[in-house]
MISEVO-564421 format. One record per residue (C-alpha): residue in three letters; residue number from 0; x, y, z. Coordinates in nm, 4 decimals, m for minus. Layout:
BEGIN
NODE	ala	NUM	X	Y	Z
...
END
This chain:
BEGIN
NODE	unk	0	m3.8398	m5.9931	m6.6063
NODE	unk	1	m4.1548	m6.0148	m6.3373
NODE	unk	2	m4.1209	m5.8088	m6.0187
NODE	unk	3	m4.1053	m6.0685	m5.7191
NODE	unk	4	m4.1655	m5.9409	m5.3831
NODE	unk	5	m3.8487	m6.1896	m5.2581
NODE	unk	6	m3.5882	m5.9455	m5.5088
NODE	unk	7	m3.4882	m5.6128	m5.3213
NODE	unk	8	m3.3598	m5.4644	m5.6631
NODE	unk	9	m3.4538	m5.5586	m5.9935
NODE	unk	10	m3.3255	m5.3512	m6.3153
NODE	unk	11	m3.5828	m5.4049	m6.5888
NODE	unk	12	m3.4561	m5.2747	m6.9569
NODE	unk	13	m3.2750	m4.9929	m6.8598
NODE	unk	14	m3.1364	m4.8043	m7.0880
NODE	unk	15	m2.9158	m4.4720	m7.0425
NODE	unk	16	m2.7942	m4.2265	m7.2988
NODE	unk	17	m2.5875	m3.9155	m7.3124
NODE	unk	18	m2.6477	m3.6314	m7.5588
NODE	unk	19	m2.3627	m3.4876	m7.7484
NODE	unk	20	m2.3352	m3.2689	m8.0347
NODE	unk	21	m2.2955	m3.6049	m8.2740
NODE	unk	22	m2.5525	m3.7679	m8.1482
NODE	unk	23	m2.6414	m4.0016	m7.8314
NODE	unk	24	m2.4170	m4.2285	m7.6818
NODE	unk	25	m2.6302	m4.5541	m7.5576
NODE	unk	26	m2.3836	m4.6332	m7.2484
NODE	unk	27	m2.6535	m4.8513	m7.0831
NODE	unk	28	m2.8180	m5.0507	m7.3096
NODE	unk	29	m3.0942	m5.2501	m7.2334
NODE	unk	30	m2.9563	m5.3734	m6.9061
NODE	unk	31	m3.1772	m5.6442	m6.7060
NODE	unk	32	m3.1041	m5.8404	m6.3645
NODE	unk	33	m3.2513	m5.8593	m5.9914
NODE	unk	34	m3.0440	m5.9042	m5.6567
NODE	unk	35	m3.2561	m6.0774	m5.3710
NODE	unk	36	m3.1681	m5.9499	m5.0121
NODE	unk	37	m2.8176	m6.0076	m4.8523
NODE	unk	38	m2.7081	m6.1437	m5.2340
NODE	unk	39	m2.3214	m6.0354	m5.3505
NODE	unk	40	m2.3165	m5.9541	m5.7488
NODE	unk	41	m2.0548	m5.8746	m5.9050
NODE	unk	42	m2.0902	m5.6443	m6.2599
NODE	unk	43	m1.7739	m5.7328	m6.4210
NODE	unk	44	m1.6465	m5.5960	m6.8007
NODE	unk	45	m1.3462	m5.4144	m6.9221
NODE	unk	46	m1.3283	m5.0111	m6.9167
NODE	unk	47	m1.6412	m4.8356	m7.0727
NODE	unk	48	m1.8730	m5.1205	m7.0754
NODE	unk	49	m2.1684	m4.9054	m6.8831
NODE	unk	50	m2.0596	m5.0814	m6.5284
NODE	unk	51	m2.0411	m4.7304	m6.3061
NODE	unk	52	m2.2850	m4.5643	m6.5436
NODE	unk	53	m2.5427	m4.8805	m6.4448
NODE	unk	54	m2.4599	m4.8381	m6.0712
NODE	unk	55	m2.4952	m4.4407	m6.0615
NODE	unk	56	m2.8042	m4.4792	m6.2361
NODE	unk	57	m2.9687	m4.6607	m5.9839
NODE	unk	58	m2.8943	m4.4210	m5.7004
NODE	unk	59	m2.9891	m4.1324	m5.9911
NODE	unk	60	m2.6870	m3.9824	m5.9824
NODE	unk	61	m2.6432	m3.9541	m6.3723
NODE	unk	62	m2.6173	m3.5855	m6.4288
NODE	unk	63	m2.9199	m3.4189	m6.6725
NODE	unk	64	m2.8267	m3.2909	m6.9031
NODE	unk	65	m2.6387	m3.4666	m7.0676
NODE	unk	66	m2.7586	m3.7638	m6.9339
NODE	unk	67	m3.0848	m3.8765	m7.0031
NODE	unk	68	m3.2899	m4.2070	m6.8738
NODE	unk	69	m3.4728	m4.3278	m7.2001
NODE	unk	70	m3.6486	m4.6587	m7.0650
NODE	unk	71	m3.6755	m4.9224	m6.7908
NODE	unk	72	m3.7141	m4.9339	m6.4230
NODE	unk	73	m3.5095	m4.9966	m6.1573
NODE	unk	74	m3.7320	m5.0952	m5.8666
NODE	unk	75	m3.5846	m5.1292	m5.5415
NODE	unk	76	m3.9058	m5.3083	m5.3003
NODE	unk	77	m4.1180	m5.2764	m5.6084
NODE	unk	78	m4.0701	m4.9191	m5.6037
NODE	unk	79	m3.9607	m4.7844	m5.9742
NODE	unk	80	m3.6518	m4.5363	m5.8079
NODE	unk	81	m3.6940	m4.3817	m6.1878
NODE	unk	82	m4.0452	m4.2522	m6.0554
NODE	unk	83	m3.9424	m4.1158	m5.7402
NODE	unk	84	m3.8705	m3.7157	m5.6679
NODE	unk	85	m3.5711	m3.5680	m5.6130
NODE	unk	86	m3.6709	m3.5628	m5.2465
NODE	unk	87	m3.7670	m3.8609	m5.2067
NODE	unk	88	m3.4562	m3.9840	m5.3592
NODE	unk	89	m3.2579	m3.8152	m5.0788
NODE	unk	90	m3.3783	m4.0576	m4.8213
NODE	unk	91	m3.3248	m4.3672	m5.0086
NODE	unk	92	m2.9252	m4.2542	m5.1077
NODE	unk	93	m2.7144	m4.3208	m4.8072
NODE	unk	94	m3.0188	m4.4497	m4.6180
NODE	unk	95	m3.1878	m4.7055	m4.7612
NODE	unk	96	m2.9054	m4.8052	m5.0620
NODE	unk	97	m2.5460	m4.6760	m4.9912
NODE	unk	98	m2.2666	m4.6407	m5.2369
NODE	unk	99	m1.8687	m4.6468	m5.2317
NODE	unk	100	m1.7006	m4.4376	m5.5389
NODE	unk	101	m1.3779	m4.4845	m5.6875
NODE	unk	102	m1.2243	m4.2088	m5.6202
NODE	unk	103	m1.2663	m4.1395	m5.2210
NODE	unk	104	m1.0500	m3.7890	m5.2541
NODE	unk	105	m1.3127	m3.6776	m5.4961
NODE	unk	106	m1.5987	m3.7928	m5.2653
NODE	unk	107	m1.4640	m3.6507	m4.9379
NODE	unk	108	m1.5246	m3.2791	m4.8271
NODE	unk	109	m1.1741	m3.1422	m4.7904
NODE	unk	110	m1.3045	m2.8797	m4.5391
NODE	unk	111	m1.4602	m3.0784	m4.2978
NODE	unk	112	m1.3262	m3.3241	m4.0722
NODE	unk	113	m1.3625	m3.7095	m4.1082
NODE	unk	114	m1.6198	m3.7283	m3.8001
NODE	unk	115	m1.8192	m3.4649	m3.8854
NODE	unk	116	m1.8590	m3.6009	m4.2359
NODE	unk	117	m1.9917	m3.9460	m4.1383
NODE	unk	118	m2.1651	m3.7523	m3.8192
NODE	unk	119	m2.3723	m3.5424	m4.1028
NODE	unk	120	m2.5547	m3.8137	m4.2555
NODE	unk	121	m2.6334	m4.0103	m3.9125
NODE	unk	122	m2.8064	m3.7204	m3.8355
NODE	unk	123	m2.9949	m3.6631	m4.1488
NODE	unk	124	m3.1070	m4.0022	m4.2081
NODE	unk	125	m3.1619	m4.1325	m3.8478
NODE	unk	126	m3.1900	m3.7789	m3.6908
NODE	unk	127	m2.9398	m3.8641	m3.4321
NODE	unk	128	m2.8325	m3.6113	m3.1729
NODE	unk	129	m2.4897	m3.4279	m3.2700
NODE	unk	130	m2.3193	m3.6041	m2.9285
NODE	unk	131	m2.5088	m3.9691	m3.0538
NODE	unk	132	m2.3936	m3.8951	m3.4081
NODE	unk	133	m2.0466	m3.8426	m3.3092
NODE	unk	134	m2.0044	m4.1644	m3.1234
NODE	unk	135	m2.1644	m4.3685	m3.3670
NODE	unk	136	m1.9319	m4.2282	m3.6166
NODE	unk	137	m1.6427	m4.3227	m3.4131
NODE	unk	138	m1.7631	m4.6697	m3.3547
NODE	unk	139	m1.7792	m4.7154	m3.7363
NODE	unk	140	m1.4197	m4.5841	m3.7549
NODE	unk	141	m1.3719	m4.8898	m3.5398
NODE	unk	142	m1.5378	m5.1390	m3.7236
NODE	unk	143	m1.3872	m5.0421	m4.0469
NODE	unk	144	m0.9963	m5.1069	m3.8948
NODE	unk	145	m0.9169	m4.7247	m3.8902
NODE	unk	146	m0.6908	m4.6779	m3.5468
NODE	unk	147	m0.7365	m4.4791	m3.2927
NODE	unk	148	m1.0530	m4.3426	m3.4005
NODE	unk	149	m1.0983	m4.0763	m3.1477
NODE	unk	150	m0.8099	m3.8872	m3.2077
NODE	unk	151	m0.8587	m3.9818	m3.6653
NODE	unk	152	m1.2154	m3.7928	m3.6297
NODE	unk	153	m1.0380	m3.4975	m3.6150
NODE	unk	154	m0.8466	m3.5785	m3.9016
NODE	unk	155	m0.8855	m3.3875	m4.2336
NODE	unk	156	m0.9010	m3.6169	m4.6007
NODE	unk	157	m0.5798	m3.5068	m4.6820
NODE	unk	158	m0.4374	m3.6755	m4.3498
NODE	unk	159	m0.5195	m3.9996	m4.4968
NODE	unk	160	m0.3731	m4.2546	m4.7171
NODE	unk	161	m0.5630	m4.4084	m4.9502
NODE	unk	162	m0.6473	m4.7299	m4.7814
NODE	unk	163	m0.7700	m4.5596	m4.5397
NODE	unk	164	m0.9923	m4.2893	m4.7223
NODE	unk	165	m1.1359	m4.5661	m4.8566
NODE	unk	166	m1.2561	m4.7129	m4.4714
NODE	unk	167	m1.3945	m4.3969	m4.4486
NODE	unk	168	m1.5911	m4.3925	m4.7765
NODE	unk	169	m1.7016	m4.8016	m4.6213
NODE	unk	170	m1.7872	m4.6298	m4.2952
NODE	unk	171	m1.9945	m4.3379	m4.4302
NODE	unk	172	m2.1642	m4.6034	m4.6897
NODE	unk	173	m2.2454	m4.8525	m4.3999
NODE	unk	174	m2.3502	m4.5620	m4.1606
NODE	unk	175	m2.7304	m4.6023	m4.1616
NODE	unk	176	m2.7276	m4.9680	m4.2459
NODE	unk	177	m2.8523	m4.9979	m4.5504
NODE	unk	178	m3.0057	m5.2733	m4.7355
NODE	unk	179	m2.7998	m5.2547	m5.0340
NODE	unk	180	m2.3838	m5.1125	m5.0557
NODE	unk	181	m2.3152	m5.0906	m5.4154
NODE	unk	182	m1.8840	m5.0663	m5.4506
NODE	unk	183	m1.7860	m4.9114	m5.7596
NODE	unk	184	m1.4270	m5.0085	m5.8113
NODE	unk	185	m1.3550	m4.9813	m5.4436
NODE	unk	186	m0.9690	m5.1012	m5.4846
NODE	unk	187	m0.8566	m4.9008	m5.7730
NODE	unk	188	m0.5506	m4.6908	m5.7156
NODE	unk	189	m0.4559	m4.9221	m5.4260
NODE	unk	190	m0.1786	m5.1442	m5.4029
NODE	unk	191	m0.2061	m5.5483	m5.3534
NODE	unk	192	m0.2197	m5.5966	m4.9959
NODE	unk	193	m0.4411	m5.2668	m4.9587
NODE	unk	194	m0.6876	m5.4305	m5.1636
NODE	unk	195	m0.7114	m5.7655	m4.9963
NODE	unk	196	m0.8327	m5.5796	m4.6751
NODE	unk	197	m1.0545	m5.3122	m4.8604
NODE	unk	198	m1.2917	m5.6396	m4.9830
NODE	unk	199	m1.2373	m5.8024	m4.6439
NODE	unk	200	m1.3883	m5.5071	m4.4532
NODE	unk	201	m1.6770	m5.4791	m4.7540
NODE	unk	202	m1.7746	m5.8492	m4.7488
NODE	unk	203	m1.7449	m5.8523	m4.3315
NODE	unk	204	m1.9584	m5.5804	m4.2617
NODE	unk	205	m2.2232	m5.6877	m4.5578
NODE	unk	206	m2.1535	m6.0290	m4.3937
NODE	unk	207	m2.2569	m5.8775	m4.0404
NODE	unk	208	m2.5176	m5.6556	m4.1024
NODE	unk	209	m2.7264	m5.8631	m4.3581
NODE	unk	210	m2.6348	m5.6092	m4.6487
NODE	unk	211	m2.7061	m5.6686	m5.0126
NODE	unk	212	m2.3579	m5.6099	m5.2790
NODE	unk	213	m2.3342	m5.4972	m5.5830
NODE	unk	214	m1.9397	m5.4712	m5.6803
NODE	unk	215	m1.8546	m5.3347	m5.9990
NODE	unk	216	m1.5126	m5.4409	m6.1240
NODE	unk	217	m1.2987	m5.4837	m6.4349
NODE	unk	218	m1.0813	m5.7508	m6.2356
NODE	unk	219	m1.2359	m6.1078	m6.2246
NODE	unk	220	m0.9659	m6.1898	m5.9737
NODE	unk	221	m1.1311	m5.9781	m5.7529
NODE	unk	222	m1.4909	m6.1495	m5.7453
NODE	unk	223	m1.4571	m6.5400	m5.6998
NODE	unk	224	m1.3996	m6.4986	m5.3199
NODE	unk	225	m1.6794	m6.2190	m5.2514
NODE	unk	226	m1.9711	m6.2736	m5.5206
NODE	unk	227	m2.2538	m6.5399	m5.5241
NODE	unk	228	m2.3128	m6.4093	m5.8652
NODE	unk	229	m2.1437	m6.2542	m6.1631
NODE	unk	230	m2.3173	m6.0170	m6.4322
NODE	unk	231	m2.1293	m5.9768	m6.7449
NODE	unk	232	m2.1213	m5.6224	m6.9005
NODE	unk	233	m2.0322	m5.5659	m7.2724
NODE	unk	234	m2.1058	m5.2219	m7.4944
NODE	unk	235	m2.3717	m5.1392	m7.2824
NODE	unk	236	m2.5672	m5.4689	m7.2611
NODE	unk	237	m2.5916	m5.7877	m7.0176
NODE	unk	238	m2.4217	m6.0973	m7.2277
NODE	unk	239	m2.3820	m6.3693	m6.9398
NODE	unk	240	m2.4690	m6.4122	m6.5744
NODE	unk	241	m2.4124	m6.6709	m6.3577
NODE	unk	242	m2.3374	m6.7870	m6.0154
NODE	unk	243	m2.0045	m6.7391	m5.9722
NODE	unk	244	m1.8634	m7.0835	m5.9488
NODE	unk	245	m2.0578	m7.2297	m6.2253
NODE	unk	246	m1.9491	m6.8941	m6.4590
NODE	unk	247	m1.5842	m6.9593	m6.3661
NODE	unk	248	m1.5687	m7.3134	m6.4833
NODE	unk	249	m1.7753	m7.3148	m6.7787
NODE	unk	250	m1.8345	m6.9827	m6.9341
NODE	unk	251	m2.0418	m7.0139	m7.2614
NODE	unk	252	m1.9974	m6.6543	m7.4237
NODE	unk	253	m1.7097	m6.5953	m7.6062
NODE	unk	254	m1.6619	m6.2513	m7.4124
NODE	unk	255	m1.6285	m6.4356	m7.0787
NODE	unk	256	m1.4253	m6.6610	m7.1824
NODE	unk	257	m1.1637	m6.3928	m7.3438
NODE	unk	258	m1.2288	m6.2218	m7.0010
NODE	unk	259	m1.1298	m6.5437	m6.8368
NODE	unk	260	m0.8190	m6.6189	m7.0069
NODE	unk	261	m0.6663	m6.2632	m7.0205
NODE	unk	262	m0.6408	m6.2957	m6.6294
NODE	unk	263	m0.2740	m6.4087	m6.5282
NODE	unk	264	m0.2497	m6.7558	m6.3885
NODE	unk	265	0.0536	m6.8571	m6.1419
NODE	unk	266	0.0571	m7.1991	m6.2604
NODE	unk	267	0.0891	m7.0503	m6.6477
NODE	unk	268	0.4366	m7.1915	m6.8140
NODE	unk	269	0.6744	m6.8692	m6.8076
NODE	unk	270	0.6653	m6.8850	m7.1775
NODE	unk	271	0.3010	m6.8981	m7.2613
NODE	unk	272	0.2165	m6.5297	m7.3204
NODE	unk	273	m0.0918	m6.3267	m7.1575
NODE	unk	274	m0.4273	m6.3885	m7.3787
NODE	unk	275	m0.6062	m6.0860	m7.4849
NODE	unk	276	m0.9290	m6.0071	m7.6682
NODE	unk	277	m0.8140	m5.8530	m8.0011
NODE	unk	278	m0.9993	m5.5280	m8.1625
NODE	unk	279	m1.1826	m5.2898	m8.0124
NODE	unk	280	m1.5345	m5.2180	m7.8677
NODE	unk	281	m1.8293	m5.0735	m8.0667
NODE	unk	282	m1.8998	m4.6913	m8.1014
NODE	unk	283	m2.1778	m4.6445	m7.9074
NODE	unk	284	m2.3205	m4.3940	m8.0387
NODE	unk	285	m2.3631	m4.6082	m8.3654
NODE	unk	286	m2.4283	m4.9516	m8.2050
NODE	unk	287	m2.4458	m5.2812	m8.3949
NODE	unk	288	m2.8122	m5.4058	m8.4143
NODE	unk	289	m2.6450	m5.7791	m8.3623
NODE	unk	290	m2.4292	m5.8810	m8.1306
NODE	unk	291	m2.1791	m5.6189	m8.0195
NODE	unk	292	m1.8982	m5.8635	m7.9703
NODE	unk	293	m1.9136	m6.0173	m8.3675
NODE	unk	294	m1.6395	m5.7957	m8.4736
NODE	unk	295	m1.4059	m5.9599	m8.2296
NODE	unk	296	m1.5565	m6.2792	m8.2227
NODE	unk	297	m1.3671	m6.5861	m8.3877
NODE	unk	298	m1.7336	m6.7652	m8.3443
NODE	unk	299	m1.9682	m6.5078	m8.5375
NODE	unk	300	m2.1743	m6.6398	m8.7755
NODE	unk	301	m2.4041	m6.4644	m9.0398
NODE	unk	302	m2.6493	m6.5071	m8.7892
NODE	unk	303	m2.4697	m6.2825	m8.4947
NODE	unk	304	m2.5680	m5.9844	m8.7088
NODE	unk	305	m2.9236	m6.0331	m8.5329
NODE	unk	306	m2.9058	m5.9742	m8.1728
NODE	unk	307	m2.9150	m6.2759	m7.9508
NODE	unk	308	m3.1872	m6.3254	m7.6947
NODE	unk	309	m3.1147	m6.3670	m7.3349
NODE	unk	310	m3.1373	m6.7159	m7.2419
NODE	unk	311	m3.1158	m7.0069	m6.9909
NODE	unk	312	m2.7661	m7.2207	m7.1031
NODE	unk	313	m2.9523	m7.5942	m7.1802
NODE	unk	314	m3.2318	m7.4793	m6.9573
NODE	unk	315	m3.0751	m7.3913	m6.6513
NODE	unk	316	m3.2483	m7.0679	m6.5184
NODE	unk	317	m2.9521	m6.9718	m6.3409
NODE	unk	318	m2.6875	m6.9055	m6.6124
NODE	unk	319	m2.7612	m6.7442	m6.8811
NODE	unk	320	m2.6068	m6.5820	m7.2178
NODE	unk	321	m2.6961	m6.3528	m7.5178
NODE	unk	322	m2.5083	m6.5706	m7.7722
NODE	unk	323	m2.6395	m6.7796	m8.0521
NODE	unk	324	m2.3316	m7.0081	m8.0637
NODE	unk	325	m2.2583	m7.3330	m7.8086
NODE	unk	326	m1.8971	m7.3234	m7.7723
NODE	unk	327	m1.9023	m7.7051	m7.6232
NODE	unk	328	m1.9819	m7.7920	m7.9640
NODE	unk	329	m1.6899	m7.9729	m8.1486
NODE	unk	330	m1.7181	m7.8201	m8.4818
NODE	unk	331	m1.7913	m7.4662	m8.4035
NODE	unk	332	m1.4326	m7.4971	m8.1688
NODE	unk	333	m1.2696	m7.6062	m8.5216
NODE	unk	334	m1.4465	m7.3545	m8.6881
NODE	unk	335	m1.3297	m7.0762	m8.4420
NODE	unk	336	m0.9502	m7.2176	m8.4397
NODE	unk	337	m0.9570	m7.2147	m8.8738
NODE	unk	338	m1.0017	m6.8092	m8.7689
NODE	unk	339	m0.7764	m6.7691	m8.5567
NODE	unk	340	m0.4923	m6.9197	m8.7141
NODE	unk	341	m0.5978	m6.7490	m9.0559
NODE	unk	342	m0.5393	m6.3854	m8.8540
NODE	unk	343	m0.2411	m6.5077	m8.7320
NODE	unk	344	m0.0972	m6.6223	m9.0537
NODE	unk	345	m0.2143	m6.2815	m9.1973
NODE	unk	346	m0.0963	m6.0847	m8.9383
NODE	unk	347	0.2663	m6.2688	m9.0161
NODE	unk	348	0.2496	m6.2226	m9.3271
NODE	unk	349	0.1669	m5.8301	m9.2814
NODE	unk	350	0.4614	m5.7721	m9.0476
NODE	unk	351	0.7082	m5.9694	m9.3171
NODE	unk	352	0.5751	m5.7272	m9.5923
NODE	unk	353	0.6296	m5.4236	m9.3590
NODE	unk	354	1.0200	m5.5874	m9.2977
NODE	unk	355	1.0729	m5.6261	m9.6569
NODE	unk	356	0.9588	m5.3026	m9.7784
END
């Protein structure tokens, strides 16, 4: 992928490891996309796909040891972020890119109040007055839904809920206006309604201020009314991307399209049962040199066991998938429903055995 002066971040390769005692685990894989300014992208996958280990990377946040960046760049204005000093680093996180965690109790100082939190890195990024700092923070309070934010400031972490944490984690993110928010699983923990207005307030303020997204999530629910684009994670490696409507309507990896299906519908007959992707994901430390997703796959072919390259679907430069296979074709659907019934049939027939025994 060429660097293009209209991208403000483009990941190139990158590939992230951690060292154990049995060997390295490749959590990041070869991972390659760009986000142009004021974009949404979503980075969607199930648990342990490299999603958060992709997003901490790029703010250099991966601890080392054990972590250990083997290859790529991640160039943020041309700028290869993999290159830059630890000190130099320190203006561009919170500044220049900001970043939401999961876990906001985790993130938060529990010794120091909310205002002075967000007041801390106004005045190490803009060098704000402590008085200017302090109203700014407040007014972010504001703009974040947090009520009477005068009187909150005050407030310690622990006098929060976790709705509200989370503002705070939005508001500190937000606080210097940066040119790219990166969410990583901003609504877990949360209930329903909690989460609705968590990704309100994200896509507003991105909305208002011009700010480039990256969400990472494992829910697809969560993306079709906030992302212009979705990047599919498996085992460490980009298999589809997409814009988000055309991904949602005609998904041409196998992955997405288990992804798809395992998401409850509310016009689903009460009967018809929840689809799920059966087996398990590859050991990373020992990954397939084909396709990761073969194993599961009802599709594979002798040819999956040589990895895919990453192309345009029928030449469209927008979507595009690491699979060999075209699931529109006719006989590679028959072929893939002969498999499936054969593991059902065997899995009867295993169960029956176990009964009669």
């Amino acid at each position: 992928m060429a660097s293009t002066e209209e991208n403000l971040l483009e990941i190139q390769d990158l590939k992230t490891y951690f060292k154990t005692k049995a060997g390295y685990v490749h959590a990041v894989d070869g991972v390659s996309f760009a986000l142009k300014p004021g974009e949404k992208v979503a980075i969607v996958g199930e648990s342990g796909c490299g999603k958060s280990v992709t997003a901490l990377s790029i703010l250099r946040l991966i601890a080392q040891p054990p972590g250990e960046y083997v290859g790529g760049k991640i160039l943020f204005h041309d700028q290869d972020l993999l290159k830059l000093s630890e000190r130099e680093m320190r203006s561009v996180r919170g500044g220049q890119i900001g970043m939401i965690f999961q876990d906001p109790m985790s993130c938060l100082n529990p010794t120091m109040t909310i205002g002075d939190q967000i007041a801390e890195g106004l005045r190490m990024h803009l060098k704000l007055a402590a008085s200017q700092a302090r109203q700014r923070a407040r007014a972010l309070l504001e703009e974040v839904g947090i009520p009477a934010a005068a009187e909150r400031m005050k407030a310690y972490p622990h006098q929060f809920s976790g709705g509200m944490r989370q503002r705070v984690m939005i508001a500190m993110a937000l606080a210097c206006k940066p040119q790219l928010l990166i969410a990583d699983e901003p609504t877990t923990a949360l209930d329903v309604t909690v989460q609705a207005q968590i990704l309100d307030v994200i896509n507003g303020v991105c909305e208002d201020l011009g700010t480039a997204l990256i969400l990472i999530t494992h829910d697809l629910g969560v993306v079709a009314g906030v992302a212009d684009r979705v990047v599919v994670m498996y085992a460490g490696k980009v298999i589809e991307e997409a814009p988000t409507a055309e991904l949602f309507a005609n998904p041409r990896h196998p992955y997405t399209v288990g992804l798809l299906a395992s998401v409850p519908r509310l016009d689903a007959e009460r009967s018809s049962e929840l689809s799920t992707i059966e087996g398990s994901p590859p050991d990373l430390m020992n990954p397939p040199a084909g396709c990761p997703f073969m194993p599961r796959c009802f599709y594979a072919h002798k040819i999956c066991e040589t990895m895919p390259p990453f192309d345009p679907v029928n030449g469209m430069g927008e979507h595009r998938k690491a699979c060999w296979i075209d699931l529109n074709d006719p006989q590679e659907q028959t072929y893939a429903q002969r498999r499936r019934e054969a593991r059902r049939a065997y899995e009867q027939q295993s169960i029956q055995n176990v009964i009669q025994s």
